[in-house]
Structures are given as C-alpha cells and as structure tokens.
C-alpha positions in Angstrom: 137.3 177.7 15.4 138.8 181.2 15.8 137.2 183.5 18.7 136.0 186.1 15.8 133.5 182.8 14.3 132.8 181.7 17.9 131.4 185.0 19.0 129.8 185.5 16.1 127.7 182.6 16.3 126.9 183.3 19.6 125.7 186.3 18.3 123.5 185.2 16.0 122.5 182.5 18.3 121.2 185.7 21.0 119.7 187.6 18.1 117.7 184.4 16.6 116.9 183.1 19.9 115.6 186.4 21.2 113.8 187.8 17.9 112.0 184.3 18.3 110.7 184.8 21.1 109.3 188.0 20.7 107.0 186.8 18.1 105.4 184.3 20.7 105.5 187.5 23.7 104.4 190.1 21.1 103.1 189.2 17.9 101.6 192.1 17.3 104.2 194.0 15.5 105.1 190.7 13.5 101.3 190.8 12.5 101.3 194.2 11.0 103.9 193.1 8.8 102.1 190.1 7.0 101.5 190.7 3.6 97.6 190.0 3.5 97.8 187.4 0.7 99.6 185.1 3.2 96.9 182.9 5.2 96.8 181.9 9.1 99.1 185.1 10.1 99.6 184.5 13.6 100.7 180.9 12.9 102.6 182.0 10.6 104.3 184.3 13.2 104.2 181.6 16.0 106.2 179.1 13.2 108.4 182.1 12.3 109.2 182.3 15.5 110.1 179.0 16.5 112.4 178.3 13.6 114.4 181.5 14.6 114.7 180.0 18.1 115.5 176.4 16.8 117.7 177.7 14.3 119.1 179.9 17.1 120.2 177.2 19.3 121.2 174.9 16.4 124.0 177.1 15.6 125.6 176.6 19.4 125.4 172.8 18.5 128.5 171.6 16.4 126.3 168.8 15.1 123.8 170.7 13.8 125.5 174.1 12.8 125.4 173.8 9.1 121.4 172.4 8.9 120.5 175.1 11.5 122.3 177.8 9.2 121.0 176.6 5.8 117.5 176.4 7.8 117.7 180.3 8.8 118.8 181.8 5.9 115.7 179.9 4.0 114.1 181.6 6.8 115.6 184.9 5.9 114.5 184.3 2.3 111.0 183.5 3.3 110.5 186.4 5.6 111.6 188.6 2.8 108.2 189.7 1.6 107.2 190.6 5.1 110.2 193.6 4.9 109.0 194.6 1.5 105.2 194.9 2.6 106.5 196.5 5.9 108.1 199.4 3.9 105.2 199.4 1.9 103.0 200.0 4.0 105.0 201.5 6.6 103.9 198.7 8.8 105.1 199.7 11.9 103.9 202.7 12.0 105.1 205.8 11.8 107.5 205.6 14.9 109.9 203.6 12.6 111.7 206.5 9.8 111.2 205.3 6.6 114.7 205.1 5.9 115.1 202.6 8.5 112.4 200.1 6.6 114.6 200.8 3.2 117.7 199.8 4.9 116.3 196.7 6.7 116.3 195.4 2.7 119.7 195.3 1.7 121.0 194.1 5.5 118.4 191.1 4.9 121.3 189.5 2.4 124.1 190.4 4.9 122.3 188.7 7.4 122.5 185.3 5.1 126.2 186.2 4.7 126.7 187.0 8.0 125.2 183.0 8.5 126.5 181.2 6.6 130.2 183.0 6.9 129.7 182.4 11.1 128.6 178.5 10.8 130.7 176.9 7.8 132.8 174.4 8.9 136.2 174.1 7.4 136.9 171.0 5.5 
C-alpha cells in the first residue's frame, strides 16, 4: 500500500471516528439538521454516529477495509438529505455562510470518492 493510500485512510479513519463521536457529545447540531419527516431523531443521530465510528475504525483493519468503506459511503448517501434540509433551512444557524451549506453538497460525492479511492484493495 503506498504511503499517499495509507495516510489517507488514516485520515478518514480520524475524520469518521471523530465526527462520530460528536454526535454522541453534541447532538444538538446533528438534531437541527434532521429533516422532520424522519422519525426517532436523536437515535437516528446516536446510530449515525456510531456507524461513522465503526466505519472509522474498520478502515484501519485490513480485514474489514472494503465492508467498512462500502458501509460509509451508504452512510454518506443516507445522510444526504440531512445536507439538503440543512441548506434549506439554514440549519445551523446563521453562524454557518450559506455558501458553506451549498458547498457541503457537491463535496458529499468526493467524500464517497475519496472512500472508496483510500480503501480498494488491489487485486
């Protein structure tokens, strides 16, 4: 594995790992984000949360790499909505610039590149 992939996935393992966490130390900012059609929010957030962690140390693992990549760019996918609602609604608050929410949408899919890309094994 070249040192470029390696730190990348530690990378991604930090940023997973750590956005995880947040949601279980403050949810708060994770709750102003769910779109309202969504039910049981703060579990939602909690099992957010964990998956980003699990997925986060599943990328340091060799042996569960590529299921812990596939497993957080569903997550990426299913958290979607939550960055389209947040720029709807300007969900947290108005200390975020709009164009900040606008850009969080097209990194969203660089992201899921950026996974997959860091954890593919080479056959």
């Amino acid at each position: 594995m070249s040192l470029l992939r390696k730190s990348s996935l530690y990378l991604l393992a930090l940023i997973f790992v750590g956005a995880g966490i947040l949601h279980f130390v403050a949810p708060a900012p994770y709750l102003r984000i769910m779109p309202p059609y969504l039910p049981a929010p703060l579990l939602l957030v909690y099992l957010s949360g964990a998956a980003e962690v699990a997925g986060g140390i599943g990328l340091l693992l060799p042996a569960t790499r590529r299921l812990a990549s596939w497993g957080l760019i569903l997550l990426l996918v299913a958290v979607f909505p939550a960055n389209v609602y947040m720029l709807q609604t300007h969900g947290l608050g108005p200390s975020v610039p709009l164009w900040v929410l606008w850009l969080r949408l097209p990194l969203q899919p660089l992201l899921m590149v950026w996974v997959y890309w860091s954890a593919r094994v080479k056959q």
